[in-house]
C-alpha positions as CSV (number, residue, x, y, z in Angstrom):
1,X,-13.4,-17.8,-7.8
2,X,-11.7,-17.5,-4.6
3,X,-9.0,-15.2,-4.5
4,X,-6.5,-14.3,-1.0
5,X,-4.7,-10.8,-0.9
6,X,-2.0,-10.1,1.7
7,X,-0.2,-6.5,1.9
8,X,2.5,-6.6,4.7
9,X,6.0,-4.2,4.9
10,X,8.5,-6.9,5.9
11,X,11.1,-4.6,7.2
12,X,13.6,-4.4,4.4
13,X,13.7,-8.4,4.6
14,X,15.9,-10.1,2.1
15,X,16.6,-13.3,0.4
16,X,17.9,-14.7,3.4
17,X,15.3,-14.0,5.8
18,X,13.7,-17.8,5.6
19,X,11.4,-17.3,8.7
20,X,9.8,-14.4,6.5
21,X,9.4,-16.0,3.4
22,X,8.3,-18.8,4.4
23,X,5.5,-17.0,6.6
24,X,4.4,-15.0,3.0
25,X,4.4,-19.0,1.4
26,X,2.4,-20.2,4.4
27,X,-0.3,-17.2,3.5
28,X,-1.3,-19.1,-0.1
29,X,-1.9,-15.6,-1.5
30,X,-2.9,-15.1,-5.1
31,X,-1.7,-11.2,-4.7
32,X,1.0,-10.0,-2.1
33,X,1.7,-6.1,-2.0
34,X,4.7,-5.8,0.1
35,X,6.7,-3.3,0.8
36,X,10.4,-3.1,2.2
37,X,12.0,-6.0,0.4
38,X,15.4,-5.6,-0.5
39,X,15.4,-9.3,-2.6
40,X,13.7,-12.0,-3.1
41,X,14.6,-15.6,-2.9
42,X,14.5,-17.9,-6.3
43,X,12.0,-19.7,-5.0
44,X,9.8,-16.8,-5.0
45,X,10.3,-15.7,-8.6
46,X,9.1,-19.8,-9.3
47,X,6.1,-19.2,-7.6
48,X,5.1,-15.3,-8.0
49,X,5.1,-13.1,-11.3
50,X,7.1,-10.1,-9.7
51,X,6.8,-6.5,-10.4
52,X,9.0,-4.5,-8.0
53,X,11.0,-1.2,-7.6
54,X,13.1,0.2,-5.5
55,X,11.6,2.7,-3.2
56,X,13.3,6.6,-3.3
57,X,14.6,8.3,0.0
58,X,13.9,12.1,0.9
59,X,16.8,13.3,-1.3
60,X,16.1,11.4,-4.4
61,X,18.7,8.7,-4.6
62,X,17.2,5.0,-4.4
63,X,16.7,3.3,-1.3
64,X,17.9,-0.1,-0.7
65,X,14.5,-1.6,-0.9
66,X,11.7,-2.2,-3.6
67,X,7.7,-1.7,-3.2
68,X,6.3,-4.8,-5.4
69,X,3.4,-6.5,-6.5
70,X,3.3,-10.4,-6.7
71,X,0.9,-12.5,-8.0
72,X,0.6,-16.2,-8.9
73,X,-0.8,-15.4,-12.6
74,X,0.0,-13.5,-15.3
75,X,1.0,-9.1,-14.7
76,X,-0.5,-8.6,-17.9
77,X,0.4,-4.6,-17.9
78,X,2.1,-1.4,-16.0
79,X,-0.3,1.2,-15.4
80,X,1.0,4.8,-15.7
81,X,-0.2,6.8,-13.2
82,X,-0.8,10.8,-14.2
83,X,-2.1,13.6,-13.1
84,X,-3.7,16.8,-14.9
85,X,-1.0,19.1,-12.5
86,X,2.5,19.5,-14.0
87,X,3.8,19.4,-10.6
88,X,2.1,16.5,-9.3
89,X,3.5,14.6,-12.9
90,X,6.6,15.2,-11.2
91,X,6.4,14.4,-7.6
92,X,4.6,10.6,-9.1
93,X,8.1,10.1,-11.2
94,X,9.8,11.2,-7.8
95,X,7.7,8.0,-6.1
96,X,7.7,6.2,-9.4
97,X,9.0,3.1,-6.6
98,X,6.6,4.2,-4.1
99,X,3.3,3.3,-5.9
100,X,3.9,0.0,-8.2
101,X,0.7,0.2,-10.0
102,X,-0.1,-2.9,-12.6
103,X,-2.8,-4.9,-14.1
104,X,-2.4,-8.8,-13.6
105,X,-5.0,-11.3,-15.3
106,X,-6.2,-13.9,-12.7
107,X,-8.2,-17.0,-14.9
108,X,-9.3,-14.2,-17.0
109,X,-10.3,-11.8,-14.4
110,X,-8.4,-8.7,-14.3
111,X,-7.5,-6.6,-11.6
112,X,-5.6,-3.3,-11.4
113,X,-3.1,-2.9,-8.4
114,X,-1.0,-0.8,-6.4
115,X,1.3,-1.7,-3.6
116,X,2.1,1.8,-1.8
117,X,4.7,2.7,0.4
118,X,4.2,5.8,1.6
119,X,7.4,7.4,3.4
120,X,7.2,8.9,6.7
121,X,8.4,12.7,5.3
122,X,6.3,15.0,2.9
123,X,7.7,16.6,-0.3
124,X,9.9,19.0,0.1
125,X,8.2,22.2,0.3
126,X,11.1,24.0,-1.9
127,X,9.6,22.0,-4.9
128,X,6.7,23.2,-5.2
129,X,6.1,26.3,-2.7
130,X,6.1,28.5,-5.9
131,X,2.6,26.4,-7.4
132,X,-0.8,26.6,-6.1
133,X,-1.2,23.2,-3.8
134,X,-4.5,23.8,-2.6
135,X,-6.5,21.2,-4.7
136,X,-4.3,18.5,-4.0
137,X,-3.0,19.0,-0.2
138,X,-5.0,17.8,2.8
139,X,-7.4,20.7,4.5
140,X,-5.5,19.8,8.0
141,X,-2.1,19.3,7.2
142,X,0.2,21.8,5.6
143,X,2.7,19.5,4.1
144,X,2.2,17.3,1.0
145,X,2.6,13.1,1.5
146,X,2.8,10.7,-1.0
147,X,-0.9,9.9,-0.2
148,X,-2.3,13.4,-1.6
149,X,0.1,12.6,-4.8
150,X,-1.6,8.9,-4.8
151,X,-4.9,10.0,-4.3
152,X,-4.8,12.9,-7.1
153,X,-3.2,10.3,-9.5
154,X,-6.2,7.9,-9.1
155,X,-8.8,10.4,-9.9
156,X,-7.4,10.7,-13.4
157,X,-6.4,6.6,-13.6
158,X,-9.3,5.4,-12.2
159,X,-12.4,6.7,-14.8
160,X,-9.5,5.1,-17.7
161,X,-8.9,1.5,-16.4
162,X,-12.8,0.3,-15.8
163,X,-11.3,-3.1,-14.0
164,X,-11.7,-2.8,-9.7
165,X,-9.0,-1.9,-8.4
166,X,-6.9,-3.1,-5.3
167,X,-5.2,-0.7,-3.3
168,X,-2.9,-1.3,-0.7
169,X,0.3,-1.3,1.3
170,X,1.7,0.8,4.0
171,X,0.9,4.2,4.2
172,X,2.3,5.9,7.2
173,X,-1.0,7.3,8.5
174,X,-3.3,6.2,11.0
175,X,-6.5,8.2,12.4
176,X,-4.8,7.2,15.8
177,X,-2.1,10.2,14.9
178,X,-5.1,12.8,14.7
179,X,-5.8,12.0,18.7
180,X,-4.2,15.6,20.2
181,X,-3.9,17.2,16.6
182,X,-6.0,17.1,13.5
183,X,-3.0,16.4,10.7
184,X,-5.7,15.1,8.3
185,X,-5.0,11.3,8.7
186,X,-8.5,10.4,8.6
187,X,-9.0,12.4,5.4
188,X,-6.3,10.4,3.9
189,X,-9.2,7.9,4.1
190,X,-12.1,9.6,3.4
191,X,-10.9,10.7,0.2
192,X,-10.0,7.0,-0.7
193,X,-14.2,6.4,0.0
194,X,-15.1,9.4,-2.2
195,X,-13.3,7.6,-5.3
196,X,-15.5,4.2,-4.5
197,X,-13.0,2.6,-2.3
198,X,-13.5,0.1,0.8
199,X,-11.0,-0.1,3.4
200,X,-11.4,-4.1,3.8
201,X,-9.5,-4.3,7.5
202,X,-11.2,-1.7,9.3
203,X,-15.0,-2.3,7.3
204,X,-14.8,-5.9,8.1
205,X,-13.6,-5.7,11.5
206,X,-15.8,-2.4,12.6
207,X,-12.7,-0.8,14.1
208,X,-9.8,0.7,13.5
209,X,-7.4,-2.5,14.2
210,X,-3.4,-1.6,14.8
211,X,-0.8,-3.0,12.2
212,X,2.4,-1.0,13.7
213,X,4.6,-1.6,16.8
214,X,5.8,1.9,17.7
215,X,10.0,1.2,18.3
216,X,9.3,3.7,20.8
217,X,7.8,1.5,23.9
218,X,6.5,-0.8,21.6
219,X,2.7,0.5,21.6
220,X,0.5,-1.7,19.1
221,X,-2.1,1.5,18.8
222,X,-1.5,2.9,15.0
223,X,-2.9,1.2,11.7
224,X,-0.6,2.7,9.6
225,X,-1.2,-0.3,6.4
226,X,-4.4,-0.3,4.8
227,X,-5.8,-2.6,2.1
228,X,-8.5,-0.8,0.0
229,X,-10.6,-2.5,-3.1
230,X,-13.0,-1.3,-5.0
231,X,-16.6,-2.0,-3.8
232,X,-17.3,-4.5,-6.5
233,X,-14.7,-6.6,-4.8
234,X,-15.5,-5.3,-0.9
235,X,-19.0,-6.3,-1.3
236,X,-17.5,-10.4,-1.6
237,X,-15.3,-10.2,1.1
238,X,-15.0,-13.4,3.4
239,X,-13.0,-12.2,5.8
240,X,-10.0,-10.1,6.8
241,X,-7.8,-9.6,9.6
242,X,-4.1,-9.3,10.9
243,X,-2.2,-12.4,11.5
244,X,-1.6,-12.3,15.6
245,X,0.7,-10.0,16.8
246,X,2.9,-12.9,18.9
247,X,3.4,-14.4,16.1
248,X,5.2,-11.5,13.8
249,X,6.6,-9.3,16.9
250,X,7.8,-11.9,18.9
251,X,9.6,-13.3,15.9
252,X,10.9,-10.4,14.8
253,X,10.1,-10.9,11.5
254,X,8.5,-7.1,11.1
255,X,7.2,-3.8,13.0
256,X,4.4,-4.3,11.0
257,X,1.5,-7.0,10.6
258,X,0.2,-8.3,7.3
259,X,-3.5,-7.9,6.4
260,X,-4.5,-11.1,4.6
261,X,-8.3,-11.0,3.2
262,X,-10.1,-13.1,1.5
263,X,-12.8,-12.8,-1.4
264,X,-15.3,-15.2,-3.1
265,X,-15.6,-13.5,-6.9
């Protein structure tokens, strides 16, 4: 079985963006994490099962755009992602639209999924200054990111859903950032390894390979979007790469590129 994954932040694109959409349909993925999508054309919903939320800002109130998962089959459940620390329980219902986690059937193969979007702000330190933070925040960085509260949510997930998992999207963080300052990026990553992950972009193309245009002078040097499966997927990848910058930038059609990878099962 051949299966095609894309994960791509299309810059809070709508139902009326046609040069996006129909870049995602030219793409003849079976799963799409995307991220930034305010709505979706009908077209879409003909083709794609759809599960989506709308992402949360720093202050709590909903953002104008959803997180979602897409996928050509059947989304045969939600998976409820949990910790074992009270206040992690409650920063994971604060981003309960910043990691859409499911588990879709593909010709009776399943998969468990979950398109991140990671904001570009930590949680606010008045939240949980008062708890012990130690076990869950990055050695480097004194803050807390929706990563740490991903990462601690799939330790206690993953041992309970024995299908591989898929996880991807865009995570604000890039190794690049770590260049003058440690601020942990790169264990962002590592700790992704330690729970059996594969980071398919970077593994398959031996280098860290930028997905971000910087608004800033328009530097292409950051790969803040990662797409990470479980090994027993990894280990039949075909191939992986960005989709050329020209083509996106120039456009217009997002600051960031989509990963597209492919898999023979």
């Amino acid at each position: 079985m051949q299966i095609r994954i894309v994960s791509w932040n299309i810059r809070r694109a709508n139902k009326k963006n046609t040069l996006v959409w129909n870049k995602i349909l030219s793409f003849k993925a079976d799963i799409l994490l995307l991220q930034e999508v305010t709505s979706f054309p009908k077209h879409i919903y003909d083709i794609y099962k759809i599960k989506a939320r709308k992402a949360v800002t720093k202050n709590g109130t909903l953002q104008s755009f959803h997180t979602a998962v897409l996928v050509k089959h059947e989304i045969d459940a939600e998976i409820k992602l949990f910790s074992k620390i009270d206040w992690v329980n409650k920063e994971l219902a604060f981003f309960n639209g910043n990691l859409v986690a499911c588990r879709v059937n593909i010709n009776n193969k399943y998969f468990n999924i979950i398109s991140v979007y990671s904001p570009a702000w930590p949680v606010k330190m008045s939240k949980i200054k008062q708890f012990d933070i130690s076990q869950v925040k990055l050695e480097n960085n004194p803050d807390v990111w929706c990563t740490e509260i991903l990462w601690d949510a799939l330790k206690n997930v993953m041992p309970l859903n024995k299908h591989p998992w898929i996880v991807g999207g865009d995570f604000n963080s890039s190794p690049t950032f770590d260049k003058k300052v440690n601020r942990g990026n790169q264990e962002i990553i590592d700790r992704m390894y330690s729970l059996g992950f594969k980071e398919c972009l970077k593994e398959y193309k031996g280098k860290l390979t930028p997905t971000f245009k910087n608004p800033k002078g328009g530097k292409i040097i950051h790969q803040m979007d990662h797409l990470y499966t479980s090994n027993e997927i990894f280990k039949n990848i075909k191939h992986c790469n960005v989709i050329d910058y020209q083509e996106i930038f120039q456009k217009s059609l997002s600051d960031h590129l989509p990963i597209v990878a492919n898999f023979q099962l």
